[in-house]
C-alpha positions in Angstrom: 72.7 -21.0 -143.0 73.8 -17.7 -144.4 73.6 -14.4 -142.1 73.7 -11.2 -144.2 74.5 -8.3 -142.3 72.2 -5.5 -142.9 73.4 -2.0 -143.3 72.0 1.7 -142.0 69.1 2.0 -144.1 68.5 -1.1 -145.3 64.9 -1.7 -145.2 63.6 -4.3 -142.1 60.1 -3.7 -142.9 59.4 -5.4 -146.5 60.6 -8.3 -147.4 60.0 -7.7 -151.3 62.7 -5.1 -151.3 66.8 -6.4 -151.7 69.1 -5.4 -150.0 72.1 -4.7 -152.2 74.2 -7.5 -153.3 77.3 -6.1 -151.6 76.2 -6.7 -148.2 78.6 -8.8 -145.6 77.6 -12.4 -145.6 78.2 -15.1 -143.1 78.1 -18.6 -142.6 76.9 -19.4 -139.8 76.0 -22.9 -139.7 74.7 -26.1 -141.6 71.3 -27.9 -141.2 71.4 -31.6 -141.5 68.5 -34.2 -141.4 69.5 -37.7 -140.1 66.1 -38.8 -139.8 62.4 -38.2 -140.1 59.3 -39.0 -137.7 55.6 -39.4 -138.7 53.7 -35.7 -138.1 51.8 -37.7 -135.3 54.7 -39.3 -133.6 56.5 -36.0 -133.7 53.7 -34.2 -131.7 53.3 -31.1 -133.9 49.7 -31.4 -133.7 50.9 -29.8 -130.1 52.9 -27.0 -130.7 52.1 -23.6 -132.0 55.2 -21.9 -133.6 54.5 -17.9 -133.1 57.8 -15.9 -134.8 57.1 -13.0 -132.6 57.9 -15.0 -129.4 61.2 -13.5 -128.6 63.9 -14.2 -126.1 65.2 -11.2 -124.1 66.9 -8.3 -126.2 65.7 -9.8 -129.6 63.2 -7.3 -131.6 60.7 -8.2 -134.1 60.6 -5.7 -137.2 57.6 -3.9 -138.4 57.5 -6.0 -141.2 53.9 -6.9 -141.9 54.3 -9.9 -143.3 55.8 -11.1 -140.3 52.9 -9.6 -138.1 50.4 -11.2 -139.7 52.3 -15.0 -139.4 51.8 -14.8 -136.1 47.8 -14.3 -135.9 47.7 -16.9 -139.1 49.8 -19.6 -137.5 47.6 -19.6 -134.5 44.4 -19.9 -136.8 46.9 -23.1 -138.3 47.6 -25.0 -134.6 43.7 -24.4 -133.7 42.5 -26.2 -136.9 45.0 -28.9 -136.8 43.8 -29.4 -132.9 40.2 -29.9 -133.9 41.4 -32.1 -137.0 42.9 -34.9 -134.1 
């Protein structure tokens, strides 16, 4: 995972605009996968990921792409619990 640490007035809000390509970078960490389980055995069908559920001092942007994954991925976890 690569953290790229935004600037004053860097855009938060759109995510079709760059930020310029002399911004501080980071890595911060690598994902691996080991292994996979079945969607079923995994238990997805029971969770609803919402990106604007935030821990304690952690912000959402006014991005609106982002506001409208929340309300869309809630539609998603309702149709996959009438699909079980």
């Amino acid at each position: 995972m690569i953290l790229t640490i935004g600037e004053p007035g860097d855009p938060e809000d759109d995510p079709t605009i760059l930020w310029p390509a002399n911004r501080k970078e980071l890595k911060v960490g690598t994902l691996t996968i080991a292994s996979a389980t079945s969607e079923k055995q995994a238990g997805s069908y029971g969770i609803n990921f919402d990106p604007l559920m935030l821990d304690d001092g952690v912000a959402a942007t006014n991005d609106p792409v982002l506001l409208f994954r929340s309300a869309s991925y809630a539609v998603s976890h309702t149709r996959r619990l009438q699909d079980v």
